[in-house]
C-alpha positions in Angstrom: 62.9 146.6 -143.9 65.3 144.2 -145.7 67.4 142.3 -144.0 68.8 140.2 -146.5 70.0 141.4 -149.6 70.4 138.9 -151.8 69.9 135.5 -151.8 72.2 132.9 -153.7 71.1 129.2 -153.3 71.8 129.0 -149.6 74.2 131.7 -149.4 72.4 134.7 -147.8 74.2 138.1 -148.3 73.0 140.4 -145.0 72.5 144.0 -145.8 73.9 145.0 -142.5 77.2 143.3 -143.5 77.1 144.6 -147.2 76.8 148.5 -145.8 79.4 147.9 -143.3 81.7 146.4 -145.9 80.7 149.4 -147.8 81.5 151.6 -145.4 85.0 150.3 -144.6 85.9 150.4 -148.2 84.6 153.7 -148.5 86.8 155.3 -145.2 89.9 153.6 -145.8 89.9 155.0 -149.1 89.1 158.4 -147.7 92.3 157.7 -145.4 94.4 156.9 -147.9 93.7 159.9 -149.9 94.2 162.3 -146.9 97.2 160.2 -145.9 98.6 161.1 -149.4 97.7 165.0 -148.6 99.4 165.3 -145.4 102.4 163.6 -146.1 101.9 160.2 -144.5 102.8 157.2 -145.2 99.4 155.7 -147.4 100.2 151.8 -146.7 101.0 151.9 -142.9 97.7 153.9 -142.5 95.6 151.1 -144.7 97.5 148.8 -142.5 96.3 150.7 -139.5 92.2 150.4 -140.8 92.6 146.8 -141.2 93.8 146.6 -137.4 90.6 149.5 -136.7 88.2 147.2 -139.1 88.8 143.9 -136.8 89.2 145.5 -133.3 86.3 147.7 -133.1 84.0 145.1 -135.0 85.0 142.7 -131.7 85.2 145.0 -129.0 81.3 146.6 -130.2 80.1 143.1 -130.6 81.8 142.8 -126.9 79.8 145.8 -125.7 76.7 144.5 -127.2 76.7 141.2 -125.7 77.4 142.3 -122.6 74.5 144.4 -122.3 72.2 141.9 -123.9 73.2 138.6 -122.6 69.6 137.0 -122.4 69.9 137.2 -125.6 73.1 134.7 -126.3 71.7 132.6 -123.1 69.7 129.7 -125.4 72.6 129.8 -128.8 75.7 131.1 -128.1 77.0 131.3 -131.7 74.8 134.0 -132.4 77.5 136.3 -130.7 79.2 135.6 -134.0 76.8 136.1 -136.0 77.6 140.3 -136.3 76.1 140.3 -140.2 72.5 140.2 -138.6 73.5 143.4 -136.7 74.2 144.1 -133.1 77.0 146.4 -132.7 77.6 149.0 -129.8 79.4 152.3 -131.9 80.8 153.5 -128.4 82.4 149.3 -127.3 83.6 149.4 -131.0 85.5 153.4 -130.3 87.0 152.5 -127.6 88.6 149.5 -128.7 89.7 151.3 -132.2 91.6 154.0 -130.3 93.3 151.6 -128.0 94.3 149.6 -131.5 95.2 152.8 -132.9 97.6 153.8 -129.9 99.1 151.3 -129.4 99.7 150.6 -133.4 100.9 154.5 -133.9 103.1 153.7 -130.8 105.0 151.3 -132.1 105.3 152.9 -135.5 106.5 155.8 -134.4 104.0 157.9 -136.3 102.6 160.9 -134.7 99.4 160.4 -133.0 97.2 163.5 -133.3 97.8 164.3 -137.4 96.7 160.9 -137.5 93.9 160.9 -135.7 92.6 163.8 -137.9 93.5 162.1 -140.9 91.1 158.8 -139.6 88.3 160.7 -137.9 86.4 161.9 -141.4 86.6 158.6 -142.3 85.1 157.2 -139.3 82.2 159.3 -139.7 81.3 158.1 -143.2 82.2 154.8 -142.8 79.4 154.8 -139.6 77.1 156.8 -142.2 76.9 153.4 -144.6 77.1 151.5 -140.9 73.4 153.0 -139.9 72.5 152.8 -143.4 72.9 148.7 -142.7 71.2 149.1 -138.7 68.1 150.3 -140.8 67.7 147.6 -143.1 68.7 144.9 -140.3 66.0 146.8 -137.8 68.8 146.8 -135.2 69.1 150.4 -133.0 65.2 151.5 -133.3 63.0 153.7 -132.4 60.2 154.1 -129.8 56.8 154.0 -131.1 55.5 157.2 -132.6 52.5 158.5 -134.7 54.6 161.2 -137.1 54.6 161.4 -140.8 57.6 160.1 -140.9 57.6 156.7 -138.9 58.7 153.8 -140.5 56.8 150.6 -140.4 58.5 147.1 -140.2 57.4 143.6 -141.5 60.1 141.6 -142.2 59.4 138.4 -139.9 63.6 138.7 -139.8 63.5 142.6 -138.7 65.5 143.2 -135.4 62.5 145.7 -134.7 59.7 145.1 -133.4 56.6 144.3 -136.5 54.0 145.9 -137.3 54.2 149.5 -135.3 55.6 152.9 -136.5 58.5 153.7 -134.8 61.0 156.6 -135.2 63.6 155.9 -138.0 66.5 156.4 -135.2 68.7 154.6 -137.7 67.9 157.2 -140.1 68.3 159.7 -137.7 72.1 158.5 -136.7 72.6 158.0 -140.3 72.1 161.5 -141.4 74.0 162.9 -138.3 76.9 161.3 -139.5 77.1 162.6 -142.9 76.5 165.9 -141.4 79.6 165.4 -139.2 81.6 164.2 -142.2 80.5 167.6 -143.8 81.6 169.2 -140.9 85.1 167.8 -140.4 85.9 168.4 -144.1 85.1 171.8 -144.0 87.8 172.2 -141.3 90.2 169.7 -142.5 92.1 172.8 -144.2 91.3 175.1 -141.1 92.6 173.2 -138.4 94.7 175.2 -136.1 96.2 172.1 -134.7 96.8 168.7 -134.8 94.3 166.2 -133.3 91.3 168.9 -133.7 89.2 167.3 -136.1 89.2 164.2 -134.4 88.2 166.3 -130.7 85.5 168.1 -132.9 84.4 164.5 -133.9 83.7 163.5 -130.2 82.4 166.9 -129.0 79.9 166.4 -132.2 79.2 163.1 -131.6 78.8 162.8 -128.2 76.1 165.6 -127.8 74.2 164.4 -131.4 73.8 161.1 -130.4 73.0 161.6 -126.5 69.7 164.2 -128.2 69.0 160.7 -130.6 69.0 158.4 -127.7 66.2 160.0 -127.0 64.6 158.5 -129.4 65.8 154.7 -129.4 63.2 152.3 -128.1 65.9 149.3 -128.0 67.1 148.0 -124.3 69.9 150.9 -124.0 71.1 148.9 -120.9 70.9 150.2 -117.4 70.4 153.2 -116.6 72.9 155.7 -115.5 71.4 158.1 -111.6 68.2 156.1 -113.5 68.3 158.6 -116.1 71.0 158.2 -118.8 71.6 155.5 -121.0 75.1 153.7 -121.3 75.4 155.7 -124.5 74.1 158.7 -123.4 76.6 158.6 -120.3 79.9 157.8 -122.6 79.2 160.5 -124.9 78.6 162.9 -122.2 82.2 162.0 -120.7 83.5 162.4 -124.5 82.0 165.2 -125.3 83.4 167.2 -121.7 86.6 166.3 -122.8 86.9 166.8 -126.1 85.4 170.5 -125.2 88.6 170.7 -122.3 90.8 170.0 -125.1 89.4 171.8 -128.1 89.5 174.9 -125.2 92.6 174.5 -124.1 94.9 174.0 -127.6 92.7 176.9 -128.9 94.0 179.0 -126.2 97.3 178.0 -126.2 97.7 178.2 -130.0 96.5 181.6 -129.5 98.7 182.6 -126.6 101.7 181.5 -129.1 100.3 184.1 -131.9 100.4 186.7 -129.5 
């Protein structure tokens, strides 16, 4: 599509970079706001983002490189070049909620009511993210002959030129604005605390194992030569969070009783 955005002498503003910043700006004001609602403290949670921001940008570029090194073999600064795209969403996860337990840990601030107040955010925040993937051509789609294939032919595209492919960025894209619909329709439900951000995973996890499906990037190696990398994470995810989601929901109920 288009990976640069704008052009300014020889300054080259990425698109992938501009929907990411875009996205972070967008979910830490999201966080602040529920902060605010709940009764938490609004500045150590921005604080808290800025720690997310840089942690999971690293620990996804990580992920990515490590299951693409051929890539990195003939320039190694290109693994820091992140504004052309190449970030693993599952690499950058797990190194947010180590950042986020240890960070919570040491603040003293309760872990759970916390993580609900962060999760809608992390799903609109990765809504803008796609947004970017599809405009860099990074995370694509196999080849396919439906109306709605997409096209690329920018010489810079991260996807292959030239042949309709699914929009699998697309795809992600409007998965996690329906999760982000999803969580704030409970966010005044919730029966306790941590289950929008279990509901995030369980959700996540089984959407995006159906879209990997469709991805026609090197997924890495197979999991029992079926699974992708992704695929198998989310699974694990999304058993747990179901455990957990089943397991408070009966206790809560057992406590009603």
């Amino acid at each position: 599509m288009h990976p640069i955005l704008l052009k300014l002498g020889k300054i080259e503003i990425y698109t992938y970079g501009f929907f990411i910043a875009v996205g972070f700006l967008t979910g830490i004001s999201l966080a602040k706001r529920e902060a605010l609602r709940t009764g938490e403290d609004p500045e150590k949670i921005m604080e808290l983002c800025f720690y997310i921001l840089i942690s999971g940008i690293v620990a996804s570029r990580l992920f990515y490189v490590a299951i693409n090194p051929e890539m990195f073999l003939e320039d190694p600064l290109e693994i820091f070049r992140i504004w052309k795209g190449g970030l693993v969403f599952y690499g950058g996860f797990t190194g947010a909620v180590l950042t986020v337990v240890i960070y919570l840990r040491k603040e003293k601030i309760p872990l759970w009511k916390t993580a609900d107040i962060l999760a809608p955010s992390l799903a609109i925040g990765h809504f803008f993210g796609r947004i970017g993937c599809f405009f860099a051509g990074c995370c694509y789609g196999k080849a396919c002959d439906l109306p709605w294939a997409v096209t690329f032919s920018h010489p810079q595209s991260l996807a292959p030129t030239g042949i309709p492919i699914h929009p699998t960025q697309l795809y992600s894209a409007a998965n996690n604005l329906m999760i982000f619909g999803l969580l704030c329709f409970f966010r005044r439900r919730k029966k306790f605390d941590g289950q929008l951000f279990w509901i995030y995973v369980l959700v996540y996890g089984v959407t995006r194992s159906v879209i990997e499906v469709f991805r026609g990037d090197f997924r890495g190696s197979p999991a029992f030569g079926i699974l992708s990398t992704s695929q198998t994470i989310g699974g694990v995810f999304s058993v747990i969070a179901l455990i957990v989601i089943v397991f408070f929901t009966i206790r809560n109920r057992s406590k009603t009783n």
